[in-house]
N, C-alpha and C positions, 0 to 999 in steps of 0.2 A: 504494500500500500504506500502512495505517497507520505512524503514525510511531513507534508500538511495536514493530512489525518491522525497520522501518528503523534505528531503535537500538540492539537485538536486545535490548529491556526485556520483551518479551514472547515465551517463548520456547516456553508448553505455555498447554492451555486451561485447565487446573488453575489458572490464576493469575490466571482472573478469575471473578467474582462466578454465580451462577447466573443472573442474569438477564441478564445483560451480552450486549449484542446481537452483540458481534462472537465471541460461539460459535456464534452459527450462519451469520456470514458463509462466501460461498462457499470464500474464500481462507484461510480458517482451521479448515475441516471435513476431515478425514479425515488425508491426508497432507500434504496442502496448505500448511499452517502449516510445518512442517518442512521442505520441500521449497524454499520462497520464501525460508525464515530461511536454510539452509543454504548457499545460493548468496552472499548478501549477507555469511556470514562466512568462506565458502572468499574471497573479495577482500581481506576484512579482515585477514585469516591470513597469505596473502601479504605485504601493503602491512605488515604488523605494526602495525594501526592500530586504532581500535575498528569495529563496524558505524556507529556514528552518522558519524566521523570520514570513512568511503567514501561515504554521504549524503551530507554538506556537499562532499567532493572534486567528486562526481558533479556536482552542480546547480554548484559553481564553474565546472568543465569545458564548461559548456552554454554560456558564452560571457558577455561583459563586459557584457550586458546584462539578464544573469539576476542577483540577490543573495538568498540566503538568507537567513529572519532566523530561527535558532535561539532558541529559550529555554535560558534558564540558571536555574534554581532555585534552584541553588546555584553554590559557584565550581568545583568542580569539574568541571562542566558547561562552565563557561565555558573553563574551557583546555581540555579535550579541543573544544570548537567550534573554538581559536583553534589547536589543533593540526591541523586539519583541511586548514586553509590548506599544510603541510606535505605533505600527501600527492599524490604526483602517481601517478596513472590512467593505466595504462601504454593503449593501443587497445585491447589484447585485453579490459582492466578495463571498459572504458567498454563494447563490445560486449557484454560479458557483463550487464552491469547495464541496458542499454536490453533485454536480453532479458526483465528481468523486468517490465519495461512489459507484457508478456502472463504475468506470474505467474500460476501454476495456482491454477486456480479461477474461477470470473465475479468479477467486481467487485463484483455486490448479489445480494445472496436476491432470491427471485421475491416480488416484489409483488401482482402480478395477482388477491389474493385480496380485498387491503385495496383494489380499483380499481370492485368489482362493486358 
């Protein structure tokens, strides 16, 4: 999933551009955008953490040989990154979030038109 979902920076289609290719990604058409946001912050809710902050938990949780490299823009970014380190992913967290490895919706618009 974009990393604007996973941050929960993007939360409605309204808040990009009309031409911006990801309104008519699969994952972001109909209910789908809400539906994949809503999951990543029913975790966040819980953990009392941010959505970005259950992102950085999750890929820590992947193992010592996985490392994140977040961007920080600002510094505020940067401690909620470093605050991420703090949260821990209960099973049932980490289950639910390898669910949305099959988030509603395909992964790409149909192609097959731009292939002929």
């Amino acid at each position: 999933m974009a990393v604007t979902v996973l941050t929960g920076t993007l939360r409605s289609l309204e808040q990009l551009e009309e031409n911006d290719f990801r309104r008519y990604q699969p994952r972001s058409v109909g209910d789908n955008l809400a539906a994949n946001v809503e999951q990543i912050d029913a975790v966040a809710a819980a953990q009392g953490c941010t959505p970005a902050q259950v992102a950085l938990a999750w890929v820590h949780a992947q193992g010592r040989d996985l490392a994140p490299i977040p961007g920080a823009k600002r510094r505020r970014y940067l401690e909620e990154n470093i605050g991420a380190l703090g949260v821990e992913l209960s099973d049932d967290d980490l289950a639910r979030l390898d669910d949305l490895g099959t988030a509603r919706g395909d992964r790409y618009a149909d192609m097959s038109p731009l292939n002929g």
